[in-house]
RODO-2510 file (C-alpha; in nm, 4 decimals, decimal comma):
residues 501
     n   res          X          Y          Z
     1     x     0,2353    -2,0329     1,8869
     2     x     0,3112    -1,6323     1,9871
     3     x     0,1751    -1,4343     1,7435
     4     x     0,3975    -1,0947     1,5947
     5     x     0,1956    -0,8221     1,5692
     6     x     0,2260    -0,6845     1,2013
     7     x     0,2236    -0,3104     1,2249
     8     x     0,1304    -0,1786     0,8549
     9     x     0,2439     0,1601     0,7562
    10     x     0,1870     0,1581     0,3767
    11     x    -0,0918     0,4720     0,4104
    12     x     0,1858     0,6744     0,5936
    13     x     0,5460     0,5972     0,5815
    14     x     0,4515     0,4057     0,2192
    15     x     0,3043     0,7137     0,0883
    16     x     0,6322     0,8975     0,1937
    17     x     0,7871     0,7057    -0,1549
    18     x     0,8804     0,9492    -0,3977
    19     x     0,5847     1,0722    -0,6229
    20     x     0,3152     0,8746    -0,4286
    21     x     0,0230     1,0731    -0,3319
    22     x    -0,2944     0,8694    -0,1798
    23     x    -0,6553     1,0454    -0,1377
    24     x    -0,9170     0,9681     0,0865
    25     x    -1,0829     0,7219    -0,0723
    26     x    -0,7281     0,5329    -0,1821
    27     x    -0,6856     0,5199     0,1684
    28     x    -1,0360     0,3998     0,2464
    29     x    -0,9622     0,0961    -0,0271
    30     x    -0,6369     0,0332     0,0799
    31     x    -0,7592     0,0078     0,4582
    32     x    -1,0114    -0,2234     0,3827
    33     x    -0,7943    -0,4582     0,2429
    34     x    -0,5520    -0,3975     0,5013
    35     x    -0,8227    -0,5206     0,7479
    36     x    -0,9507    -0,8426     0,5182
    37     x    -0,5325    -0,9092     0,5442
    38     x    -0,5780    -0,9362     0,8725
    39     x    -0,2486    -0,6829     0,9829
    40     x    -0,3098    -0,5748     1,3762
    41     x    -0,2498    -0,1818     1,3475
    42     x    -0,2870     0,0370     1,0352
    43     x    -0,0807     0,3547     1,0700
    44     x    -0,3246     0,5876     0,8489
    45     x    -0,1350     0,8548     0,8442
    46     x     0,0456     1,2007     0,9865
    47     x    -0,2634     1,4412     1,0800
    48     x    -0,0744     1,7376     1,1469
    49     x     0,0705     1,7098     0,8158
    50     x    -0,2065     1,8715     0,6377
    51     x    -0,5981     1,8426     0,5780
    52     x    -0,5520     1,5679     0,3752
    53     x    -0,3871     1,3409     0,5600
    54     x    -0,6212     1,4419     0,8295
    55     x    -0,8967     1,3427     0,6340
    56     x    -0,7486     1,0069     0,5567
    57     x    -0,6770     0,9395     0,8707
    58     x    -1,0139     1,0153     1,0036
    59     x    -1,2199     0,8358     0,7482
    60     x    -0,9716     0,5159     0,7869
    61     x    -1,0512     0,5259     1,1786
    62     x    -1,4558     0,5241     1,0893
    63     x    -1,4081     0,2669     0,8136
    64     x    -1,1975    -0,0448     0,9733
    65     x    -1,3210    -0,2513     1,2890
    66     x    -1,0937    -0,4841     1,3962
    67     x    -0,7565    -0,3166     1,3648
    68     x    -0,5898    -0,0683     1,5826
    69     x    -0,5616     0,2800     1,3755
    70     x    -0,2706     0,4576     1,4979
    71     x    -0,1793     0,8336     1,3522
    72     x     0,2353     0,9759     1,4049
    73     x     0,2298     1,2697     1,5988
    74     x     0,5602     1,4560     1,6728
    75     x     0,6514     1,5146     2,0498
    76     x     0,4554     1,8616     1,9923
    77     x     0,0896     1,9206     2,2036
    78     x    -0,0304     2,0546     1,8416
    79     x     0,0674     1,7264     1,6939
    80     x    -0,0724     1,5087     1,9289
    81     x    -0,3789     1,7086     1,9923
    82     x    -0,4651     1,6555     1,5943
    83     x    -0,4038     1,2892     1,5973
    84     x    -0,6573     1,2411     1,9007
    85     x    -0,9307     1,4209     1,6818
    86     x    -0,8512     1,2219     1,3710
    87     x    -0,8729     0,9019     1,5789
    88     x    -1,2057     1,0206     1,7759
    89     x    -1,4202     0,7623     1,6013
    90     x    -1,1913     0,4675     1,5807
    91     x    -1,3124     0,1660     1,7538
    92     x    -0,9125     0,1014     1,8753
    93     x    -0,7162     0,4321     1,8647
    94     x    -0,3529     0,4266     1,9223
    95     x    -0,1485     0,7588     1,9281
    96     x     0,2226     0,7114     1,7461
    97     x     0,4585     1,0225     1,9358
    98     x     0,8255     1,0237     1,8350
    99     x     1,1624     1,2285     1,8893
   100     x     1,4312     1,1566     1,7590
   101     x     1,7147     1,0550     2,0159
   102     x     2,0888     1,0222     1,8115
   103     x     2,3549     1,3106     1,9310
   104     x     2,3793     1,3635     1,5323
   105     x     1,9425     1,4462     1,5250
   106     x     1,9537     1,6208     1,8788
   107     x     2,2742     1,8342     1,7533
   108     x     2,2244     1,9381     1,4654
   109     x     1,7863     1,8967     1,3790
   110     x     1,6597     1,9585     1,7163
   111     x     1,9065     2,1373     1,8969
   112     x     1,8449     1,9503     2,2276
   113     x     2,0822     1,8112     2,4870
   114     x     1,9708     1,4908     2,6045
   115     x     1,8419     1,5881     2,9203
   116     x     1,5946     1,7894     2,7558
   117     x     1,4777     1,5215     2,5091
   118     x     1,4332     1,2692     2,8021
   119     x     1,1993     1,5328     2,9885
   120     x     1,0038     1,5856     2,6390
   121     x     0,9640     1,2338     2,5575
   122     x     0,8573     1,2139     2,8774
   123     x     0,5789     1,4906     2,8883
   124     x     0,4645     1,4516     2,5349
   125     x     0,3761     1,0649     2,6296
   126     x     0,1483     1,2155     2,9551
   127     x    -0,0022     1,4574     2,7149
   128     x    -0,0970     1,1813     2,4446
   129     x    -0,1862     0,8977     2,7501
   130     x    -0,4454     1,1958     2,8646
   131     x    -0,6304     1,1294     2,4980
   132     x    -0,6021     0,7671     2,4337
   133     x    -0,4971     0,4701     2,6264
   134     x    -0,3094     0,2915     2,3654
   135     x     0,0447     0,5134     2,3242
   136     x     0,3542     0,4109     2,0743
   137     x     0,6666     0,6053     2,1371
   138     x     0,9692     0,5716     1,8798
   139     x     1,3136     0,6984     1,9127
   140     x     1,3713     0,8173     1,5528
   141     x     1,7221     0,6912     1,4707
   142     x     1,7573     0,4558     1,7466
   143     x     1,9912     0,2177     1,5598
   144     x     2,2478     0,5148     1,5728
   145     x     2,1745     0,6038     1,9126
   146     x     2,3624     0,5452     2,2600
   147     x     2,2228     0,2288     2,3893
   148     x     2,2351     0,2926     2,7474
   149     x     2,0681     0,6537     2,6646
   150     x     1,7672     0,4469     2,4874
   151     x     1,7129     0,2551     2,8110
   152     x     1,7413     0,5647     2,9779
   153     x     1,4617     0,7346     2,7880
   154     x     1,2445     0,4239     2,7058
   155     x     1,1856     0,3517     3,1102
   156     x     1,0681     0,7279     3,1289
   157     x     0,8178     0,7089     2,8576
   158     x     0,7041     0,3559     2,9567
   159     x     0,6571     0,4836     3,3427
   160     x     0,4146     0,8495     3,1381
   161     x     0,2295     0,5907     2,9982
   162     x     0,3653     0,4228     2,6372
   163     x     0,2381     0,0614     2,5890
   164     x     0,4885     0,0373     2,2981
   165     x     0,8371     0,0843     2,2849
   166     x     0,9413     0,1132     1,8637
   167     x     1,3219     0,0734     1,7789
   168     x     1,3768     0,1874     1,4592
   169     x     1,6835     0,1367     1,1895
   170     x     1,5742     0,4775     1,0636
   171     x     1,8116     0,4773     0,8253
   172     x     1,9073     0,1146     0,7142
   173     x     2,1888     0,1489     0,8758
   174     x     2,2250    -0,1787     1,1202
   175     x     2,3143    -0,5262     1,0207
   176     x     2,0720    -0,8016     1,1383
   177     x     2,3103    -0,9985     1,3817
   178     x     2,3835    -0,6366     1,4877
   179     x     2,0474    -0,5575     1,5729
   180     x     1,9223    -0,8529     1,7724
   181     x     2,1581    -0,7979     2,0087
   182     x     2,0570    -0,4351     2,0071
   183     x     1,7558    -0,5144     2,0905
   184     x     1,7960    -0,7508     2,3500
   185     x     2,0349    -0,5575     2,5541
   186     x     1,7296    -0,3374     2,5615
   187     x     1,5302    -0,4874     2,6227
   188     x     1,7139    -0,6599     2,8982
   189     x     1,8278    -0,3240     3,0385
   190     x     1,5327    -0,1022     3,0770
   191     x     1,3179    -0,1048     3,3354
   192     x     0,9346    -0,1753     3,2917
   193     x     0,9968    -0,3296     2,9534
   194     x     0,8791    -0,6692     3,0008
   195     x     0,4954    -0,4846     3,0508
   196     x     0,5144    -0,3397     2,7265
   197     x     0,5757    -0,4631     2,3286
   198     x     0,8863    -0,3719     2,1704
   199     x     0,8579    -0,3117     1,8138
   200     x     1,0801    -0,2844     1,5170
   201     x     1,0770    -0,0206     1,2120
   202     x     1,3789    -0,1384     0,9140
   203     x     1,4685     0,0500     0,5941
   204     x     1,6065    -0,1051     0,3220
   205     x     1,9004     0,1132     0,2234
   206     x     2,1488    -0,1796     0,2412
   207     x     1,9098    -0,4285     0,1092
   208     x     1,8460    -0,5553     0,5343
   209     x     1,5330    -0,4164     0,5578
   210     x     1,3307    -0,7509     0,6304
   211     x     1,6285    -0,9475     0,7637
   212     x     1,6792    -0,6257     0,9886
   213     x     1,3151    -0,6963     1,1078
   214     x     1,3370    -1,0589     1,1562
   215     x     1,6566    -1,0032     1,3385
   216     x     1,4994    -0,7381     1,5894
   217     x     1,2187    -1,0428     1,6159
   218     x     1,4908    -1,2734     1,7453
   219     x     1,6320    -1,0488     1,9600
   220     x     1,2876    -1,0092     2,1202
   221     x     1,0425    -0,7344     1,9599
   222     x     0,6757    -0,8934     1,9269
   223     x     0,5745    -0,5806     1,6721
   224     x     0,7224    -0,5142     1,3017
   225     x     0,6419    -0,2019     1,0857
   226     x     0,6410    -0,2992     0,7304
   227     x     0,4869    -0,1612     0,4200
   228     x     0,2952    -0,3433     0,1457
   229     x     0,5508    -0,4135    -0,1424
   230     x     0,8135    -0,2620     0,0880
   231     x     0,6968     0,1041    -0,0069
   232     x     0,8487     0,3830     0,1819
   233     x     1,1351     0,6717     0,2311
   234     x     1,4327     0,6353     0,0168
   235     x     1,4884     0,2631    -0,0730
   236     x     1,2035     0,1593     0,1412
   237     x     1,0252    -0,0651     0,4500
   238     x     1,0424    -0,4182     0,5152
   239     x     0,8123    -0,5376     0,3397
   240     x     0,5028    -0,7375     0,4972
   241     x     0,5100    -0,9948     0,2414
   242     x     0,8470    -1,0880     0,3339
   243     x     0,8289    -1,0833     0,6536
   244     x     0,5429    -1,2823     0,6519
   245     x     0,5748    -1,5191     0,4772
   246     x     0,9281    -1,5233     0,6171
   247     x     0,7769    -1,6069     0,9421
   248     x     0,5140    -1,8674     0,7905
   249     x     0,7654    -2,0564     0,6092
   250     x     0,9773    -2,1075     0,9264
   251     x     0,7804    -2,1603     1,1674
   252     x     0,9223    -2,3982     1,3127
   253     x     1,2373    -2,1755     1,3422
   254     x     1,1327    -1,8977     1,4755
   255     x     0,8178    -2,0406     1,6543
   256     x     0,6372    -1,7296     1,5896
   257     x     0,3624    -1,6845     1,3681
   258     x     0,0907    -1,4098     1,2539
   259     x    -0,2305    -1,3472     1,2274
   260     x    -0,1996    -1,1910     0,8545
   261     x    -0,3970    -1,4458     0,6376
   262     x    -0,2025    -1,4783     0,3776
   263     x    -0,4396    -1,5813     0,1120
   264     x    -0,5168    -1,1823     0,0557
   265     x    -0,1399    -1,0841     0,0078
   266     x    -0,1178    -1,0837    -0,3376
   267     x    -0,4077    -0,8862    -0,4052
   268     x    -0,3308    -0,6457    -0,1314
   269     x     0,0013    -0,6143    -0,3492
   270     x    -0,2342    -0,5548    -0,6518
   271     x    -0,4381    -0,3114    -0,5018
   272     x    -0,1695    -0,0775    -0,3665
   273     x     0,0452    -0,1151    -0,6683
   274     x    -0,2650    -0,0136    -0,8529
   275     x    -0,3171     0,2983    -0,6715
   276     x     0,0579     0,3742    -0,5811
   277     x     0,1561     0,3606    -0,9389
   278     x     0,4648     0,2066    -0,8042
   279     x     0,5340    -0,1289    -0,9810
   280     x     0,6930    -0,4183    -0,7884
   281     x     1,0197    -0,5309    -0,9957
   282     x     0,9383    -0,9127    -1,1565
   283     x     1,2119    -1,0308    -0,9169
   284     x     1,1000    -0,9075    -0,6027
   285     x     1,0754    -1,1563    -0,2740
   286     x     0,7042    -1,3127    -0,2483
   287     x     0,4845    -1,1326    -0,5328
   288     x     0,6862    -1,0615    -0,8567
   289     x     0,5889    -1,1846    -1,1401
   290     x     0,9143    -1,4193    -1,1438
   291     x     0,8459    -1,5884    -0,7962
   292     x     0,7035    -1,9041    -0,9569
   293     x     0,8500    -1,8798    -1,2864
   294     x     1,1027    -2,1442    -1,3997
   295     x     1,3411    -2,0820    -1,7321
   296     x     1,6588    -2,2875    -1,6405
   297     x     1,5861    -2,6976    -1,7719
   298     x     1,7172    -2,8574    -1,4944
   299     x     1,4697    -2,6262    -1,2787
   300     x     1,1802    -2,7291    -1,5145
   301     x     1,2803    -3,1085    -1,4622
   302     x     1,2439    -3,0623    -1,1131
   303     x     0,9123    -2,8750    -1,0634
   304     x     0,7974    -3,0941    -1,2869
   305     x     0,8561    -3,4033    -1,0913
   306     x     0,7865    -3,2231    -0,7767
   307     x     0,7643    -2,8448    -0,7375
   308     x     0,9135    -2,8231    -0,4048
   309     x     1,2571    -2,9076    -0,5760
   310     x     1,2526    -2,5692    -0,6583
   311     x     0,9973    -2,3750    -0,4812
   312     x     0,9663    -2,3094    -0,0921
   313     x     0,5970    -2,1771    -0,1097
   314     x     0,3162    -2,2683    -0,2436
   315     x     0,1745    -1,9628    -0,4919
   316     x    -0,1988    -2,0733    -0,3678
   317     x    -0,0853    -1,9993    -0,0276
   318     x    -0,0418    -1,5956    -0,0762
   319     x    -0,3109    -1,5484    -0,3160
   320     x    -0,1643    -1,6144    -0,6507
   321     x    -0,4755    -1,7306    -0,8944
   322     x    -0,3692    -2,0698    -1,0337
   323     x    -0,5617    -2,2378    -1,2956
   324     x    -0,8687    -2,4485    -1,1867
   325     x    -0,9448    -2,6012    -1,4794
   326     x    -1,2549    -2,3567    -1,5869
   327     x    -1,2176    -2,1458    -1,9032
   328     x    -1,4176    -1,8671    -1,9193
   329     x    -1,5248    -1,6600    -2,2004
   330     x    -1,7908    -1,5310    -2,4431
   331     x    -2,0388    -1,7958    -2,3954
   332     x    -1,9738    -1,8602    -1,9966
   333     x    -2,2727    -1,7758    -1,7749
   334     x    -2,2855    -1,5529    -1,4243
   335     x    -2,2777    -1,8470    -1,2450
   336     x    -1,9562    -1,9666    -1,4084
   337     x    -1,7860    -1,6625    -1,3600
   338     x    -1,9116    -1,6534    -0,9869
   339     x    -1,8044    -1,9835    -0,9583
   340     x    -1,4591    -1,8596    -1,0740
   341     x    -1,4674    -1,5723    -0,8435
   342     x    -1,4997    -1,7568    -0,5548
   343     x    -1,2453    -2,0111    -0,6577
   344     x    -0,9770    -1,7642    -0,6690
   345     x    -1,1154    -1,5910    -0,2977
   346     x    -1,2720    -1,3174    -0,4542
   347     x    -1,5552    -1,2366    -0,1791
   348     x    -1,7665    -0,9590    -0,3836
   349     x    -2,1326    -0,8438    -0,2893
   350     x    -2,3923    -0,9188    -0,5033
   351     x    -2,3786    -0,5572    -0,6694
   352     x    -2,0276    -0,5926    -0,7411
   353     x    -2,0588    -0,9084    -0,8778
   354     x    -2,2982    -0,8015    -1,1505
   355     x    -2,0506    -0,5080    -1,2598
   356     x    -1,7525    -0,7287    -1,2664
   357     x    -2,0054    -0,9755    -1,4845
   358     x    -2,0738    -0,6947    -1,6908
   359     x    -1,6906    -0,5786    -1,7842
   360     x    -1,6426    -0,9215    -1,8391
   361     x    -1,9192    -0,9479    -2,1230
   362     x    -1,7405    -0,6516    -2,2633
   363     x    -1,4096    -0,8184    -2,2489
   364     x    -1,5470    -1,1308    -2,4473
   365     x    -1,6803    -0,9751    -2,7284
   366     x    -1,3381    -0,9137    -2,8182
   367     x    -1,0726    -1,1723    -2,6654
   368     x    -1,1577    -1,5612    -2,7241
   369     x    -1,0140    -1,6777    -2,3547
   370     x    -1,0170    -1,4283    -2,0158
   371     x    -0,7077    -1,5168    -1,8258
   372     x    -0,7303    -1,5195    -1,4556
   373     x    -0,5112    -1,1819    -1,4712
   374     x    -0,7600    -1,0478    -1,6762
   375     x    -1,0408    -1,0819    -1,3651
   376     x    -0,8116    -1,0062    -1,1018
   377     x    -0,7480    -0,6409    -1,2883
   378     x    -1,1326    -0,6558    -1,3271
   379     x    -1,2273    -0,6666    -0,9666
   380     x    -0,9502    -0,4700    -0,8656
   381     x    -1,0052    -0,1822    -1,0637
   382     x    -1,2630    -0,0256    -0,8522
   383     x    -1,5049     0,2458    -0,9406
   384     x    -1,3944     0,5616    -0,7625
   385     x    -1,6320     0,7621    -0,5190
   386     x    -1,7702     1,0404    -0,7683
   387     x    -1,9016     0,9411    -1,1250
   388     x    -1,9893     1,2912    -1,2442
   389     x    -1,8357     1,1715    -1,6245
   390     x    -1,8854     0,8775    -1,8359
   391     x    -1,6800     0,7563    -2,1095
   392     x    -1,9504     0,6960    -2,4682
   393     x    -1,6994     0,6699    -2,7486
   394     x    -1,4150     0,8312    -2,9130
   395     x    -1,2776     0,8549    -3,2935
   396     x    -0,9264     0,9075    -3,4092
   397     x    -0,7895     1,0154    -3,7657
   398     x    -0,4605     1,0950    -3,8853
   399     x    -0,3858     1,2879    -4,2123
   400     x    -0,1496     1,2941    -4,4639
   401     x     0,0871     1,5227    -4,2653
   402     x     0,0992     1,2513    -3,9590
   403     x    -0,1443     1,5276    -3,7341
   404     x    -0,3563     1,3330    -3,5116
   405     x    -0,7275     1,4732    -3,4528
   406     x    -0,9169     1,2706    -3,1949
   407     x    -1,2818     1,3439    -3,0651
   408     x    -1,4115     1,2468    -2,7517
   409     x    -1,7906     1,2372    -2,5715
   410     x    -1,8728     1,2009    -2,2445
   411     x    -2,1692     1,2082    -2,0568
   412     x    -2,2502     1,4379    -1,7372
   413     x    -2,5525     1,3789    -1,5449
   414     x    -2,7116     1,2702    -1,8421
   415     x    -2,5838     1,5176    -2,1003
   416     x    -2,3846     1,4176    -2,4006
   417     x    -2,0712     1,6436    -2,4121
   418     x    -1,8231     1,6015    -2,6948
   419     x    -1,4861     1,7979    -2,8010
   420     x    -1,2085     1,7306    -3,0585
   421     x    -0,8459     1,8086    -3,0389
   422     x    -0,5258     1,7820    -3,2254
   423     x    -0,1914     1,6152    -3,0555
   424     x     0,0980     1,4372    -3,0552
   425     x    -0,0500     1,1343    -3,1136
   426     x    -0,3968     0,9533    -3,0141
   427     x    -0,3888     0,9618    -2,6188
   428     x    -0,2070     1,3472    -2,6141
   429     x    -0,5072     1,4603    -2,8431
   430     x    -0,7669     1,2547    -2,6577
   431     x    -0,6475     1,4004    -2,3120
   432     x    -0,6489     1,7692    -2,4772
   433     x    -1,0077     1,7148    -2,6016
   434     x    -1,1363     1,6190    -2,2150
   435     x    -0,9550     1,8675    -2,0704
   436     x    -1,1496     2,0741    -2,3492
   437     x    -1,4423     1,9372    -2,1932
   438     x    -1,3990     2,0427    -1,8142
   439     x    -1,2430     2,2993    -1,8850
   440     x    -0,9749     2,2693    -1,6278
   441     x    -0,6293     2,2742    -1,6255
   442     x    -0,5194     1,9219    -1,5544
   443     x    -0,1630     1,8088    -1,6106
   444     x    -0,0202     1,4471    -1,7199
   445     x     0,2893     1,4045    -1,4569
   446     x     0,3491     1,0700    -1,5707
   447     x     0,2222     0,7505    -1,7574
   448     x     0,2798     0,4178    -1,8982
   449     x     0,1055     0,1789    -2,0568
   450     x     0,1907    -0,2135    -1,9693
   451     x     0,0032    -0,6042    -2,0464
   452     x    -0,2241    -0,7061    -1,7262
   453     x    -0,0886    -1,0591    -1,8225
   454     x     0,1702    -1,2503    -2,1080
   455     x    -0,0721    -1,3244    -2,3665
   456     x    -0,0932    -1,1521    -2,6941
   457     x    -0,4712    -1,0540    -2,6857
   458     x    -0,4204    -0,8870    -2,2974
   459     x    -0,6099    -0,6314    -2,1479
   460     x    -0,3885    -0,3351    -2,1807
   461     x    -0,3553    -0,1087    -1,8748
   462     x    -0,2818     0,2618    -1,8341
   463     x    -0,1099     0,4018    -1,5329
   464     x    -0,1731     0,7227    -1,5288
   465     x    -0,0333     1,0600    -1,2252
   466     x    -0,2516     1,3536    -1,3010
   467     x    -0,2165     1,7109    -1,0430
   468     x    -0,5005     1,9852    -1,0714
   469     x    -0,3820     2,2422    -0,8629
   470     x    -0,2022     2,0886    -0,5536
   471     x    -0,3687     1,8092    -0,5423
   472     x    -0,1856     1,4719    -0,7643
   473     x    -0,3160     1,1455    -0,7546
   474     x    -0,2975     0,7736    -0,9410
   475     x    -0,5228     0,6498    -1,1613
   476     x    -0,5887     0,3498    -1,4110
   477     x    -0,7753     0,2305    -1,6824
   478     x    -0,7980    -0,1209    -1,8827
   479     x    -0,9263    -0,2344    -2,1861
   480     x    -0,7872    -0,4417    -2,5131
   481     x    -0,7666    -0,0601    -2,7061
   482     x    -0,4686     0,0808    -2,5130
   483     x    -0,5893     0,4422    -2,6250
   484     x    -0,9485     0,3755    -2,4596
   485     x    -0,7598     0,2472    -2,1507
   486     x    -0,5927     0,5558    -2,1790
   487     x    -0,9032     0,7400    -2,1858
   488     x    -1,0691     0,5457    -1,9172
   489     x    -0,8184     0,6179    -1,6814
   490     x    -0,8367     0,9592    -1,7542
   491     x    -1,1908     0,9705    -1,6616
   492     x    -1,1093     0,7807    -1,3622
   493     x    -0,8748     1,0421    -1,2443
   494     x    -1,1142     1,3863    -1,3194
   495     x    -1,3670     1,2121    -1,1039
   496     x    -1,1398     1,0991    -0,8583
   497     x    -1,0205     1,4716    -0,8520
   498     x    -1,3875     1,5405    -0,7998
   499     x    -1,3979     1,7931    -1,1261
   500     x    -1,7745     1,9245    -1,1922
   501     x    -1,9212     1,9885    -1,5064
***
């Protein structure tokens, strides 16, 4: 069967969603899933964008092996010059140039004619080809561009050097029907275009994002740009899940197939909505919560006889732990609980393991049963890179006058440090006395507390966004005390933010 290539661009057009912010070693994580997914190219990031992304972008291309790490460059030497050094260690560098090519983007953004744009794309593709062999070229807003002007400027870049030609619905605006024949007139009409892969890039403004992308697929690209959970600009990507699983589930339709395996999509959905902050709504296509959840009685009368009376995949196949039959709690053993791991494809070294063991012991000496959400937000809540502070206790009182006074200690490299604060309420008070602590100015841009799963004894889990200075990133915490998940997550985020003692 032909294989799509699944272009993943949650650690650069993802992290354009509103309020999402990922640091190096997000970006690390999230690669590394990306890669035990199985997605062909991981778009790390925009290097000219600033140090930061370089720095992703350059530690993705040392961490992953197998995939092709591609960085967006602008048709600009500067640009392109700063996505080659990013991508000097990756094992499979690919160089992403783009301009856009719509009269309304080359009137009023870029003040080009066309002529000039053509001769651009054209040298900007030479100067990236001279770097790396592997070159992308998009025309940004191609869905609102003159079709016979795209042909024009896609056989000049192709002849420079570009291996792939991407067709984006920049803006959501196409219609799937629309599109297929878009891109078959194409790719029909340009010459050189059967030696190179055409690729798709869909936004979801009207809701088409994915059926955009599987209609660009019938009309003949072999590439499609999605984002995990269908993060990105505005109202979003196509999401990978959808498409997919879209693709899996018909096979026989479309006779195309991936090489995503798709056991690892739900907790690739876990991880990034971990460290996005950005929840997926419980009705969302593939991994909310409400995919395999059945209210209506005639819908439980037929799952029960037969689940496929209601229910087109099969919740094992994308990852979602089911129940094997093993309860685990306070007086299970490591090897149950490894036994569990591996049931539910959790592939952990033997270091891992033992912390994950560990939290787990913790968790039992308070909750009768673990639930198999409870583990998942176990090994998924990794440790971040820097450890400078521990979390040893805290203590909360209110008086008669409803003031809350909450001390907190920590320990740093060993030390015992310990500060009390007043605020409104446990968590304000308990952030006020850390902050006490490091003595740093760290602000609380947003946070929510939610249940990892529907029982009444769940692990609570706090989402916290936390800026020092410029920089603002995601973190999280869990435990049964909402208040210490508060706190943990706190902690998580000063080291993250690498603040010293």
């Amino acid at each position: 069967m032909e294989k799509v290539k699944i272009f993943d661009t949650t650690l650069r057009d993802g992290e354009q969603t509103p309020r999402v912010n990922l640091n190096r070693e997000d970006k690390i994580m999230i690669a590394r899933q990306l890669e035990k997914l199985g997605v062909d190219i991981i778009e790390a990031g925009f290097p000219i964008a600033s140090e930061g992304d370089f720095l992703g972008v350059e530690a993705v291309a040392r961490t992953v092996e197998k995939p092709t790490v591609c960085a967006l460059a602008r048709c600009v030497k500067a640009d392109i010059e700063r996505a080659a050094e990013a991508l000097k260690d990756a094992k499979h560098p690919r160089i992403h140039v783009f301009l856009a090519t719509s009269d309304i983007h080359l009137t009023y953004k870029l003040k080009l004619s066309r002529e000039e744009a053509v001769a651009r794309a054209r040298e900007m593709v030479a100067y990236a080809k001279s770097f790396v062999d592997d070159i992308q070229f998009s025309a940004e807003d191609a869905s609102r561009t003159d079709k016979d002007f795209l042909c024009e400027i896609f056989g000049e870049v192709i002849r420079a050097g570009a291996t792939t030609i991407n067709i984006p619905d920049t803006v959501g605006f196409i219609q799937p029907a629309e599109y297929a024949d878009f891109i078959a007139y194409i790719r029909n009409n340009t010459e050189g275009m059967d030696k190179v892969t055409i690729s798709v890039h869909c936004h979801d403004d009207l809701g088409l994002g994915t059926a955009n992308a599987l209609g660009g697929v019938m009309g003949g690209a072999r590439q499609v740009e999605c984002t995990v959970n269908g993060l990105g600009e505005r109202a979003g990507n196509s999401a990978l899940e959808e498409v997919v699983m879209a693709l899996d589930t018909r096979g026989k339709y479309y006779n195309l197939g991936t090489n995503v395996k798709t056991r690892e999509i739900y907790r690739t959905s876990k991880l990034v909505t971990s460290l996005t902050g950005v929840e997926a709504a419980p009705t969302k296509s593939v991994i909310g919560m409400n995919c395999f959840l059945h209210e209506s009685g005639i819908h439980q009368d037929g799952i029960l006889k037969n689940r496929s009376t209601y229910e087109i995949m099969n919740p094992a196949k994308i990852g979602i732990p089911m129940n094997d039959g093993i309860v685990l709690g306070k007086h299970s053993g490591r090897h149950a609980f490894k036994a569990f791991l591996q049931h539910h494809g959790f592939e952990l070294s033997e270091k891992k393991t033992d912390k994950a063991f560990r939290e787990f012991k913790k968790l039992t000496d308070n909750k009768k049963y673990v639930t198999v959400e409870d583990i998942t937000a176990i090994v998924i809540d990794e440790v971040p890179a820097q450890d400078n502070f521990r979390f040893v206790s805290y203590q909360s009182r209110t008086d008669e006058n409803g003031e809350t006074e909450v001390t907190v200690k920590l320990v740093n490299d060993g030390r015992e440090l310990a500060a009390t604060a007043v605020g409104n309420g446990q968590v304000d008070a308990a952030y006020k006395a850390i902050n006490s602590i490091i003595n740093r100015p760290v602000e609380i841009t947003d946070y929510e507390i939610c249940a990892v799963s529907g029982k009444s004894d769940a692990l609570g889990e706090a989402k916290v966004r936390m800026k020092l200075g410029t920089r603002e990133i995601n973190t999280s915490g869990l435990d049964m005390d909402v208040i210490k998940a508060s706190i943990l997550a706190y902690i998580q985020g000063i080291n993250k933010l690498g603040v010293t003692f």
